[in-house]
N, C-alpha and C positions, 0 to 999 in steps of 0.2 A: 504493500500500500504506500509504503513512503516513497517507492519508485515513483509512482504514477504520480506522487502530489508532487514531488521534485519537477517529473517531467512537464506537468500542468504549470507550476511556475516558470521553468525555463519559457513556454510557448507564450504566455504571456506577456513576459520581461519584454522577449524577443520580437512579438507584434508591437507590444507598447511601442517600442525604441525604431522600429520601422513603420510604425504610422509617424511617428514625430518627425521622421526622415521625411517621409513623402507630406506631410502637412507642412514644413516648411515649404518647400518643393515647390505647393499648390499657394500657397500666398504671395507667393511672388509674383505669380502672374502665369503663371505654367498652367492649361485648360488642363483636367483630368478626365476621363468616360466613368461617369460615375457609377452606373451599370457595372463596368468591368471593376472598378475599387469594390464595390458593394458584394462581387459575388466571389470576388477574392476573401475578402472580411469577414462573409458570414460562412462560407466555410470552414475560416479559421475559428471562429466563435463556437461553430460548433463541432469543431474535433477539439477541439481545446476540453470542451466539456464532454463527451465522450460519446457525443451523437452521432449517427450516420443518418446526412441528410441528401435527399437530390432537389436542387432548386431549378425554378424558371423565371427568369426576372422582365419585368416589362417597366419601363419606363414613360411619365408622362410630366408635362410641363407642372404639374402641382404634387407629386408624387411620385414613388417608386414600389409597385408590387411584385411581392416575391410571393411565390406559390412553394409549399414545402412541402415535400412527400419524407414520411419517416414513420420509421415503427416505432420514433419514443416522443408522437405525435403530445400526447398526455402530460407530458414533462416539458414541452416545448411550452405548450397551453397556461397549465398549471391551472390551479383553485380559480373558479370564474374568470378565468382570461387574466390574472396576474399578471403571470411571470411573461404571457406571450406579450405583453403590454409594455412592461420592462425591457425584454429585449427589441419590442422596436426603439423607443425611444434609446437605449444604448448603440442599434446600429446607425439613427438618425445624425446623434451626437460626431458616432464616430464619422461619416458620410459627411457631416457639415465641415468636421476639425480638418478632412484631407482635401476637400475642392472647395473650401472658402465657402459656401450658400449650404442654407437649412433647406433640407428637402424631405418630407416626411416618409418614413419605409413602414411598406403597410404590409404583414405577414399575413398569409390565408396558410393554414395546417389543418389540414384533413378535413377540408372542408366545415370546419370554426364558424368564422366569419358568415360565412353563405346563409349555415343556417341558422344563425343566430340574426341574418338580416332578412331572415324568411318569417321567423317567430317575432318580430318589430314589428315586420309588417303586418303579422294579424293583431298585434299589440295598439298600432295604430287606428289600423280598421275598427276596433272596439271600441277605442279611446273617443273617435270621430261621430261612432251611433253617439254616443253616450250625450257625446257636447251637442249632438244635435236634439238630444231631447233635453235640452233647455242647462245639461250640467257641466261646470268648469271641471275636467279631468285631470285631476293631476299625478303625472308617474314619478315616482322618485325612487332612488338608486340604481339611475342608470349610467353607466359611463360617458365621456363627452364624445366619443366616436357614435356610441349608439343614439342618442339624443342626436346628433345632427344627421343619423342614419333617417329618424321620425321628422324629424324638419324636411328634410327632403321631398320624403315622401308625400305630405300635406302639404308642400311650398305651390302647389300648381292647385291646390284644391279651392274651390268658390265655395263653399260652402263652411270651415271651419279657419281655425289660424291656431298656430303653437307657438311657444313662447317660452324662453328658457326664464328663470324667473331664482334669485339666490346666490349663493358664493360659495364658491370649493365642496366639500362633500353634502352640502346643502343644498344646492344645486337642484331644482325641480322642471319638467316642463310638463307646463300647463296648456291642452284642449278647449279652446273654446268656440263655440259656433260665432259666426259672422255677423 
């Protein structure tokens, strides 16, 4: 065991010290493919921690998604989307430190995501009856990707409006008809 934690710190030191390499690199002025940085990185991330993953990464002007296929999909995820929440935001970080701009990295594992924006959307649908029979609905404890999942979905709707409404884990959005 103490191999493998030796060898886990060496990988690490050793990325640390070679992203700081290439982040100076990229503030000079030097363009990076962020794409190609990102799927170098998250493969390092995840041998570092003892994952076998296969990614596919797609690129867009507000974002970067990665599709991850892995049989330690569960651990990737973690307790309600924790840990998978943390790992984006650590590969965003690191994404931002090596090409100078934040770009946010949006992981889908084992299909997560999909259907968690399947069960919104009948979350929404309920939430919309409800306001239209006369009641302000308010959902709370939801994350801020999935809240803006529900904005979304009602942003074209004539009929009702949502509304984030609070601060930090207080944070509520409210259904109300038109």
């Amino acid at each position: 065991m103490a191999k493998k934690s030796d060898k886990s710190s060496t990988l690490l030191s050793d990325n640390v010290s070679s992203r700081e390499k290439n982040a100076d690199t990229n503030l000079r002025g030097k363009s990076r493919d962020s794409k190609k940085v990102l799927d170098k990185d998250i493969k390092n991330f995840f041998q570092t921690l003892g994952i076998d993953a296969d990614l596919e990464i797609q690129e867009t002007d507000e974002e970067i998604k990665v599709s991850v296929e892995s049989d330690d999909s569960g651990m990737i995820i973690g307790y309600h989307g924790e840990t998978l929440e943390a790992i984006q935001l650590i590969l965003s970080l690191i994404l931002a430190k090596k090409t100078g701009s934040f770009k946010r990295v949006s992981l889908e594992v084992g299909d997560y995501k999909k259907n968690r924006e399947e069960w919104l959307g009948k979350i929404a649908e309920d939430a919309k009856q409800r306001a239209l029979q006369g009641e302000d609905v308010r959902l709370t404890d939801l994350k801020s990707w999935e809240r803006r999942v529900i904005h979304l979905i009602l942003s074209d709707d004539k009929e009702v409006v949502s509304e984030s409404m609070g601060e930090g884990k207080d944070r509520t959005l409210v259904i109300r008809a038109k």
